[in-house]
C-alpha positions as CSV (number, residue, x, y, z in Angstrom):
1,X,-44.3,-111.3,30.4
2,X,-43.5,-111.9,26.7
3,X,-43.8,-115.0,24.5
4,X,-41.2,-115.3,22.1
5,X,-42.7,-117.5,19.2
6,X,-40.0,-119.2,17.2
7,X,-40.3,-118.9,13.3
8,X,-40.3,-122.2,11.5
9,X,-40.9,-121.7,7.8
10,X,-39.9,-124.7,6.6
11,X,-42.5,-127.2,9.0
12,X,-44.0,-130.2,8.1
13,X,-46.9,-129.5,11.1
14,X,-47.0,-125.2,11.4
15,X,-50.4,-125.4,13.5
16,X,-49.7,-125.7,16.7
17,X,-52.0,-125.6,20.1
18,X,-51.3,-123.5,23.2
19,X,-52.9,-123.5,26.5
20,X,-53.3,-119.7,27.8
21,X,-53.8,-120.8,31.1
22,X,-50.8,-122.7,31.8
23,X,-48.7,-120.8,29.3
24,X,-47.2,-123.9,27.9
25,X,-47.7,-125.7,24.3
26,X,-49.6,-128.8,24.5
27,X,-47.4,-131.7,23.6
28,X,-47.4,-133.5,20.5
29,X,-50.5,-131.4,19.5
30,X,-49.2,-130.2,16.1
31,X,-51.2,-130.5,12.8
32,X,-50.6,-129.9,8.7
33,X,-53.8,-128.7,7.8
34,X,-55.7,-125.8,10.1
35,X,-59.0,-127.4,10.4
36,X,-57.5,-130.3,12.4
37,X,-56.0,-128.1,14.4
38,X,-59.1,-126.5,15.2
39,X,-61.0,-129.7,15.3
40,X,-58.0,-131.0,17.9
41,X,-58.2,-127.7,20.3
42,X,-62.2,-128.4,20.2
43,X,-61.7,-131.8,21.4
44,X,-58.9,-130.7,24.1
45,X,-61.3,-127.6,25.6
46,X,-64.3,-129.7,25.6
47,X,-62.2,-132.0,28.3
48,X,-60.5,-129.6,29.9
49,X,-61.6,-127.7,33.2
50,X,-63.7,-124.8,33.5
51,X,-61.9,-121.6,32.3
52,X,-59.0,-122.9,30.4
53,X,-58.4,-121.3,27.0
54,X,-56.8,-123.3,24.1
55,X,-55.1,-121.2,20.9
56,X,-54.5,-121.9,17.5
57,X,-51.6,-120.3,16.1
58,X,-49.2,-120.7,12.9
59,X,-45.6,-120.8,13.5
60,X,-44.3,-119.9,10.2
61,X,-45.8,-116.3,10.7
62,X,-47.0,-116.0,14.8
63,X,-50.6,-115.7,13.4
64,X,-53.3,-116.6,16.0
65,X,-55.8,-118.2,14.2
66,X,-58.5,-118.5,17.2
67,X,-59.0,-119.2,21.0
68,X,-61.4,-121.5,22.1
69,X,-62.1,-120.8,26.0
70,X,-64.0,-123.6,28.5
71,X,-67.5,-122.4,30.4
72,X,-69.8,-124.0,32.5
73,X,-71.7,-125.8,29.7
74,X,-70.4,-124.5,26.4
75,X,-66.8,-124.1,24.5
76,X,-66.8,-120.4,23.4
77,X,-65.0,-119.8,20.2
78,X,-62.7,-116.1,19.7
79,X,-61.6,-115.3,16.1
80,X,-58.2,-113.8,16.0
């Protein structure tokens, strides 16, 4: 399976999340500035269940910026 990111150069909000798990962006979960982004897919992993993965990426050039993954009693952080 492939994920075809679409290139939006000219976005206000280029940070976007994406959850691994259910392979689907989470809605209305787009930020200007990557450290709210980061901050925002802390916040949405730390509720989340056990196992589910959350990604920062940059639409303007497909960049992953990081993956922060859900354990048992910790949010593990990945750097791209």
């Amino acid at each position: 399976m492939t994920i075809e990111i679409v290139r939006q150069p000219d976005s206000k909000r280029p940070f976007r999340l994406w959850d691994a798990k259910a392979k689907a962006h989470l809605r209305w979960r787009c930020y200007s500035d990557p450290r709210r982004a980061h901050t925002g897919a802390l916040i949405e992993t730390r509720w989340a269940e056990v196992g589910t993965s959350i990604e920062v990426f940059d639409i303007r050039t497909g960049k992953l910026l990081g993956q922060y993954t859900r354990r048992v009693n910790t949010v593990a952080f990945s750097e791209a």
